[in-house]
C-alpha positions in Angstrom: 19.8 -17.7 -29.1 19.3 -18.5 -25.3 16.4 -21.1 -24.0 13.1 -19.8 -22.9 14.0 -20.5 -19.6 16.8 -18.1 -19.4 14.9 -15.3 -20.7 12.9 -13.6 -17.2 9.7 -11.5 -17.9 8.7 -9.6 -15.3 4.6 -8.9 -14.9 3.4 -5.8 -12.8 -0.2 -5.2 -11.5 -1.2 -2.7 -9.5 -5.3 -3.2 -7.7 -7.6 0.1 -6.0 -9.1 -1.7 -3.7 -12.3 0.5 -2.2 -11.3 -1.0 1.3 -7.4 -1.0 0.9 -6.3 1.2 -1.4 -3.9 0.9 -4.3 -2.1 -2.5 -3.4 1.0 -3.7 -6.0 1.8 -7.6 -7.1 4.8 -8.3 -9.0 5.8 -11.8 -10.4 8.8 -12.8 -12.7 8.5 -15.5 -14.8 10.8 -17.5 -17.2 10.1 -17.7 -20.9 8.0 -21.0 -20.4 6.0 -19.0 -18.2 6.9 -20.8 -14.8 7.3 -18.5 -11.7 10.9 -17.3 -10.4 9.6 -15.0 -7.9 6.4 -13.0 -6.6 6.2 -9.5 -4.3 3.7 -7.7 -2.7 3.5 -4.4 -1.5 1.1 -3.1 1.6 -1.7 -1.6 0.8 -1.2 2.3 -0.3 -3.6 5.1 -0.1 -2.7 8.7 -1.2 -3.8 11.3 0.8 -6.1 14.2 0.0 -3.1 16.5 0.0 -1.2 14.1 -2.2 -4.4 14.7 -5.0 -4.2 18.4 -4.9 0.1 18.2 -5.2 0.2 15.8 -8.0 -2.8 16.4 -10.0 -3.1 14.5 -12.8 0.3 12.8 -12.2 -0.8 11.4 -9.2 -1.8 8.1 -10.8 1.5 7.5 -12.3 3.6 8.6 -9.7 2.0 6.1 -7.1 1.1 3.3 -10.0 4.9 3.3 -11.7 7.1 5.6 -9.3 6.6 4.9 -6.0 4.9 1.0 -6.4 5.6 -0.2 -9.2 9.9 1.0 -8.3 9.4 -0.7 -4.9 8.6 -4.1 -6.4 11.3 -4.0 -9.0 13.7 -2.7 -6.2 12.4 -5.8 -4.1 13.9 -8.4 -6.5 16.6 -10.5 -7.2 18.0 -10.1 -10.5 16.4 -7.5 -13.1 14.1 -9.1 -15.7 14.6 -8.5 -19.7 11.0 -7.0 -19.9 8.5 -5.7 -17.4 4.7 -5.9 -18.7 2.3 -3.6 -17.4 -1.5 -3.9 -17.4 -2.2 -0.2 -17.1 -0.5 3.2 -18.9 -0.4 4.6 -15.5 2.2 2.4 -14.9 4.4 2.7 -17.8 6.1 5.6 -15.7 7.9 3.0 -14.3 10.5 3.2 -17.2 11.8 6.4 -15.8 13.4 4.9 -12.8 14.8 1.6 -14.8 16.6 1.1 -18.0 15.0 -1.9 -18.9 11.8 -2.0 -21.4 8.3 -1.1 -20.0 5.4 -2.0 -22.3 1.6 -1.9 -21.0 -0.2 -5.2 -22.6 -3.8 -3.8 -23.0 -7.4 -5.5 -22.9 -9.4 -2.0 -24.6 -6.5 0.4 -25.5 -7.9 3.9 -25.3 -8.7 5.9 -28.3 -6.2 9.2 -27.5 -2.8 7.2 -26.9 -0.5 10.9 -27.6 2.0 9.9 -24.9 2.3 6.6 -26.5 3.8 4.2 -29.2 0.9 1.4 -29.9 1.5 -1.9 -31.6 1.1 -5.4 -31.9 3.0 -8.6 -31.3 0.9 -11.7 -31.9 -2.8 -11.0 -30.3 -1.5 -8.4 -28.1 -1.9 -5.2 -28.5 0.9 -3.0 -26.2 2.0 -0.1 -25.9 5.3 2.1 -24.5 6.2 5.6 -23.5 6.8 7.9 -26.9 9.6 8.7 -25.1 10.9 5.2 -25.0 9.8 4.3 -28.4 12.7 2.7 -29.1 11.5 0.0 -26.4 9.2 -1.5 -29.3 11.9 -3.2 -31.3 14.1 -4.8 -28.1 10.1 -6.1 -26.9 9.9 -7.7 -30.8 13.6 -9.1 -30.4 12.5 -10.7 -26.7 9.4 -12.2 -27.6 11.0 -14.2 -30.1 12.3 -15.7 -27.1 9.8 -17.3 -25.4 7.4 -20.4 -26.0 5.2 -20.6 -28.3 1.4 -20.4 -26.7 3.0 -17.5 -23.6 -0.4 -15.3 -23.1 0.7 -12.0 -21.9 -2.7 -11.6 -20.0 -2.2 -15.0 -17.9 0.2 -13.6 -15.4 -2.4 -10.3 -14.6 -4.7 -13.4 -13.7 -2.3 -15.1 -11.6 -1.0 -11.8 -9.6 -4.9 -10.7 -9.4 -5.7 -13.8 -7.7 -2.7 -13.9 -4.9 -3.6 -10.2 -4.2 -6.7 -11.3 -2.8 -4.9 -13.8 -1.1 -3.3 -10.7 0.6 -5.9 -9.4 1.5 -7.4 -12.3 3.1 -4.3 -12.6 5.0 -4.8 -9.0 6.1 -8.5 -9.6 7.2 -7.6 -12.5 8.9 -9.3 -14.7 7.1 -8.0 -18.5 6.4 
């Protein structure tokens, strides 16, 4: 079985920021949990037009279509596993034959469009569609070290965001 190290886990957050908008960090990480690489997108902000059109699938389309498929276009090499902190984004898996699971704090109590379960304290979840996602997630985490938290990176990308937007107030 390959080292930790070899294994790259990819961790999407997307942020609605009042004053910004929806704004996208992506960072992949190795299976000890050390950074390979980090994106950002501009800020985002749909339109009023853009909420009639889309409805209710406006949320996904701009969380896992349109910012979420920037970010994972952006990088170098395609991670095993891309975790998601939101069920918006799971529509990500559409666009990307990789597995897409949503690592959640408080999972909702109506989960129809989705396959829940557990892998250590985590509870995750993954398209019903792309069910099948749930064993190859099992077969990857077997991979990595021991004490990875699957919440950490959120933290890590939450916090550079605001470095972002620092950088776009001009603020040192």
């Amino acid at each position: 079985m390959p080292a930790a190290d070899s294994l790259t886990i990819g961790f999407l957050r997307i942020e609605d920021d009042e004053e910004y908008g929806l704004l996208g960090g992506y960072l992949m990480l190795n299976g000890w949990g050390r950074p390979l690489e980090f994106h950002c997108t501009s800020p985002v902000r749909p339109t009023r037009t853009h909420e009639i059109l889309y409805g209710t699938e406006l949320k996904p389309f701009l969380y896992g279509e349109q910012i979420g498929g920037t970010l994972l276009r952006a990088v170098k090499s395609m991670p095993a596993l891309v975790c998601v902190d939101s069920l918006a984004t799971l529509s990500l898996r559409y666009q990307f034959d990789l597995p897409v699971v949503a690592v959640l704090e408080d999972p909702p109590e109506a989960m129809t469009d989705y396959a829940t379960f557990r892998i250590d304290d985590f509870q995750l979840a993954v398209l019903s569609r792309y069910a099948s996602d749930q064993s190859q997630v099992r077969n990857l985490w077997q991979r990595v070290s021991g004490d990875y938290d699957l919440q950490e990176p959120f933290e890590r990308i939450r916090q550079a965001l605001g470095e972002a937007k620092r950088s776009i107030r001009g603020v040192a």
